[in-house]
N, C-alpha and C positions, 0 to 999 in steps of 0.2 A: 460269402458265408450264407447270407441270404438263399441263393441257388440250388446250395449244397444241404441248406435244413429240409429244403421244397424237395430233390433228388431223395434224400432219404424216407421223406415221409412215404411219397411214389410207390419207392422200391420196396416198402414195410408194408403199405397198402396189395401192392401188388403179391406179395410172398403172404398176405392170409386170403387173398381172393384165391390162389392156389393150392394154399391150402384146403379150402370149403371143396373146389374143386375134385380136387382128388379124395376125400371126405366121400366127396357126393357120389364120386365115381366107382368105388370102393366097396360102396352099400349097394344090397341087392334089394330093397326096397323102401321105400320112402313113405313116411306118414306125413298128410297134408292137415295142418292144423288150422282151425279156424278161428280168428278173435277177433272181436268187435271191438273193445276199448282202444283207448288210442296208445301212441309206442311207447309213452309216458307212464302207463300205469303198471304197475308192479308183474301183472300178470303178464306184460308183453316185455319187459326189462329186468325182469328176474325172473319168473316161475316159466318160459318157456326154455328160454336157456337151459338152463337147470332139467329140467323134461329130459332138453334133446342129448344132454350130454348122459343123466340117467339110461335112453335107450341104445344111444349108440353104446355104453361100457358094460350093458346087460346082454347085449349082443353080437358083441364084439364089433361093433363096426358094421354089421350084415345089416341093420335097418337105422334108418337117419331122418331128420324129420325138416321140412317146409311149412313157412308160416306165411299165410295170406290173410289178407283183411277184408275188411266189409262182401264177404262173402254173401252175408244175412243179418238182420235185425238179429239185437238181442232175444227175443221173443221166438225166434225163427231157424234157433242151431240147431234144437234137438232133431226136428224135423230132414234137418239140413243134413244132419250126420246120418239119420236113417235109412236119410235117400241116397246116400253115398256122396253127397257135390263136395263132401270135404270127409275125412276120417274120425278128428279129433278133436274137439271143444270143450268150450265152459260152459255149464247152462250158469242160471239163477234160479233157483225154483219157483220163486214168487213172479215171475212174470211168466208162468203157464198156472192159473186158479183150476183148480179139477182136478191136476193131472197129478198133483203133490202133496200131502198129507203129511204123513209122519216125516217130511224134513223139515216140518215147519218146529218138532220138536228140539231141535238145537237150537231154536233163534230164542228162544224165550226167555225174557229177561230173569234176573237172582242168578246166572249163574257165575261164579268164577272162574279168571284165565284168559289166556290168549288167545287168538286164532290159529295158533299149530297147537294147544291144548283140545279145542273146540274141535278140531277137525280131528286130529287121532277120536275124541270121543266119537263123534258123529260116527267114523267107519264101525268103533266096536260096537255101536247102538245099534245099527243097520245090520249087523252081522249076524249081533245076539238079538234083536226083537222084530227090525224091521223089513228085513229080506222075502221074509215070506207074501209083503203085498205088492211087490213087483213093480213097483209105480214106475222102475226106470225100462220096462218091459222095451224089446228092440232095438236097443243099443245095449253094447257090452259098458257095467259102469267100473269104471279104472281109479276111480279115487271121490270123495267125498271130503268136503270144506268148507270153511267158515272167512266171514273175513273180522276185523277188530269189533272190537265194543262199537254198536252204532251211536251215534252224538249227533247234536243240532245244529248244525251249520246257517247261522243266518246274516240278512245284509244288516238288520239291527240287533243293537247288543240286545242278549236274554237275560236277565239278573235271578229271574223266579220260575217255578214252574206254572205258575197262574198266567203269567205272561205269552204263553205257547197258544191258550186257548183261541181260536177265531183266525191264527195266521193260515196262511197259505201253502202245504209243504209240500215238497214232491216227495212221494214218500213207492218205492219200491216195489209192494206188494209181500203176500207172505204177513207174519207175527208184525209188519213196521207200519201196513198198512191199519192194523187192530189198536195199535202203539200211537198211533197220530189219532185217531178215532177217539179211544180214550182221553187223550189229552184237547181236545175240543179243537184240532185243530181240521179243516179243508184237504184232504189230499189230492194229490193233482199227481197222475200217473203216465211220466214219459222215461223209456227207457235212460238209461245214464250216461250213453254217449250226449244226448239233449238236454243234460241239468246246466250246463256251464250259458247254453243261451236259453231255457227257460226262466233260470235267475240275471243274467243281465236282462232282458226284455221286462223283469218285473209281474210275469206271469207269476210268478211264486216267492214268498216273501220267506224261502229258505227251504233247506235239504236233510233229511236222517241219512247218513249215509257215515260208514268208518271218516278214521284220521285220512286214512290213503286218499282221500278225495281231494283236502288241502294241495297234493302236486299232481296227483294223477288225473286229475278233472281240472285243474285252476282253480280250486272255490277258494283260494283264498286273495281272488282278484274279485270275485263276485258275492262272496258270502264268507263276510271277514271277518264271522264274531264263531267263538264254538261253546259250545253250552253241554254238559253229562252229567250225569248222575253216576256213582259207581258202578262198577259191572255196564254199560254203558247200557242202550233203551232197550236191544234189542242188537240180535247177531243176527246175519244175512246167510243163507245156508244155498249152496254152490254144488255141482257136480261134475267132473272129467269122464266123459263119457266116449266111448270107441264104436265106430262104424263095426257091426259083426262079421258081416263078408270080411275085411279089412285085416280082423286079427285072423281069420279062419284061412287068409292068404299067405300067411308067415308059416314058415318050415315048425316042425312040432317042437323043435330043437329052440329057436327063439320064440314060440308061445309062452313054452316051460318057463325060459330064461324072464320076460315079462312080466309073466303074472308073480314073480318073485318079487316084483318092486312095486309091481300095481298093487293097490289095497291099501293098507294101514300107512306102508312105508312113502306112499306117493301123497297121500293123505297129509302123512305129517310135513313133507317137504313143500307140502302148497302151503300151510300154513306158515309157515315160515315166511314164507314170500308175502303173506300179509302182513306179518306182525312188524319186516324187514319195512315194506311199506305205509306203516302208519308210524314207526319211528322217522321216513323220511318227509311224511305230511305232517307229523309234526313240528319237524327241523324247519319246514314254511311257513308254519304259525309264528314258531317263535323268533324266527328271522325278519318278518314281517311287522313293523310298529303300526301298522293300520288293524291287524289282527289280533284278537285277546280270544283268552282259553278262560272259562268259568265252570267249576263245581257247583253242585248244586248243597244248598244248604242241609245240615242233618235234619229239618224240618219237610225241607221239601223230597229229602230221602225216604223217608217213612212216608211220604205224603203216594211218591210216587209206587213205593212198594205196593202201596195198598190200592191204588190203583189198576198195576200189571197182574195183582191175583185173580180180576173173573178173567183175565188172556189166556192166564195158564191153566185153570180149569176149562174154560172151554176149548184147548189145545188139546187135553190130555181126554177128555172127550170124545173130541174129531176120529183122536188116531184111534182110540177104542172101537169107536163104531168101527172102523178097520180092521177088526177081528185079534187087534195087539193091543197088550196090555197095556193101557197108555199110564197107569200110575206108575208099575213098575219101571217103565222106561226111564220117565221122570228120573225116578230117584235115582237109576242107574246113571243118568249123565249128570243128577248133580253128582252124586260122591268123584264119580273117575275124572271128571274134572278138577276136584277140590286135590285129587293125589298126580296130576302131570303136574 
């Protein structure tokens, strides 16, 4: 019996290795995606999936996509994508300072929603205010995203918001970086494949970073306690961006078919993959008896509100000097947020 479970699994193994096969054989051309995080995180266990089955059914099969790793540093894809060593990635925007303005306007705390709410916003904000400052200039951008409410991931429990002041955080960059700053805390700035041995080594006495982090990072082997306020501290605002040669090699016939899914529609499907991913970091919170999840008190609510308002004036500022209207924007991603 033994033999015969081992023969089948083989035979099951082997009949989807030929499947991919002739998948791959099938398609007339191949997008090389590029991710950094590890195969654990939502991004590489759900939203590329997802991607590759979106292009092959948009295209009938004629383009199929390849996923490789450690290509490049976080910090390092956009470039990566430009220069062609890969097609297709995720940036962050906060780990390029300069380069990114108005996408720091999604990450700012007060608002309501998810990260597939947050991200449909984000596109229609870029579309109606922010397109015209180009900031994603030489790469083709194919979708824009958010990930969950950001929270406080640390090795010791948080009970207060006063308690935050003088720790150690690794904090992202972008509105999380401004968000730790205000709250009196140290930032300590390493990409996020490096938070899992930044916080064991005790370099950093905790992380802002979404729920997703609890399975997709480990933090909840290394940073066991989670601390928020509602609307969480701050949202992390994300990019899908395509090599230009790349798309300009595809028949007119599958551009058309593409840009039909690229945009709002890809937009929302990434969000999904986060919000899918912080219901599964959370299932490791609350599987985990070494791990506790903490609200912050309606005192420390208001404490905190009143704190992220010179963030968001000086956000809505930034983007202005930008030659967009940064108040309008504002309002416009709170309301469309308030009605996904």
């Amino acid at each position: 019996m033994k033999l015969k479970t081992t023969l089948l699994k083989l035979t099951a193994g082997l009949a989807i290795a030929a499947s991919t096969s002739v998948s791959a054989l099938a398609a007339e051309a191949t997008i090389t995606i590029s991710t950094w995080a590890p195969p654990t995180h939502g991004m590489n266990a759900i939203m590329w999936p997802a991607f590759t089955k979106m292009v092959e059914e948009a295209t009938e099969g004629r383009v199929t996509t390849q996923t490789k790793y450690k290509l490049g540093s976080p910090p390092a894809q956009f470039d990566l994508i430009q220069d062609g060593a890969a097609d297709v990635t995720w940036i962050f925007h906060g780990y390029s300072p300069g380069r990114f303005t108005a996408t720091k306007m999604i990450e700012l705390p007060g608002y309501e929603g998810n990260a597939e709410a947050a991200s449909v916003t984000a596109w229609r904000a870029h579309e109606k205010f922010f397109a015209s400052a180009n900031e994603h200039r030489g790469v083709k951008l194919i979708a824009l995203h958010t990930h969950g409410p950001g929270v406080l991931h640390s090795a010791t429990k948080i009970s207060s918001l006063s308690e935050i002041s003088g720790m150690k955080l690794r904090l992202g960059g972008g509105v999380s970086g401004d968000v730790g700053a205000a709250l009196g805390a140290t930032g300590i700035r390493v990409p996020a494949p490096k938070v899992y041995e930044t916080l064991a080594s005790h370099a950093a006495d905790g992380v802002m970073m979404p729920m997703e982090g609890k399975q997709g990072f480990k933090l909840n082997e290394v940073a066991q306690h989670t601390y928020t306020v509602p609307g969480g501290f701050y949202r992390g605002s994300f990019a899908l961006i395509m090599n230009e040669d790349k798309f300009a090699s595809f028949s007119a016939e599958d551009q058309a078919a593409l840009n039909k899914v690229f945009g709002e529609t890809l937009s929302k499907m990434v969000g999904n993959a986060w919000d899918q991913s912080d219901a599964i970091g959370r299932k490791a919170l609350d599987d985990d008896p070494s791990n506790s999840y903490t609200e912050s008190s309606a005192a420390d609510t208001a404490a905190y509100a009143k704190l992220a308002a010179p963030i968001v004036t000086s956000v809505i500022a930034e983007v202005t000097a930008k030659g967009v209207d940064g108040a309008a924007a504002h309002a416009f991603i709170t309301e469309t947020m308030k009605s996904q």
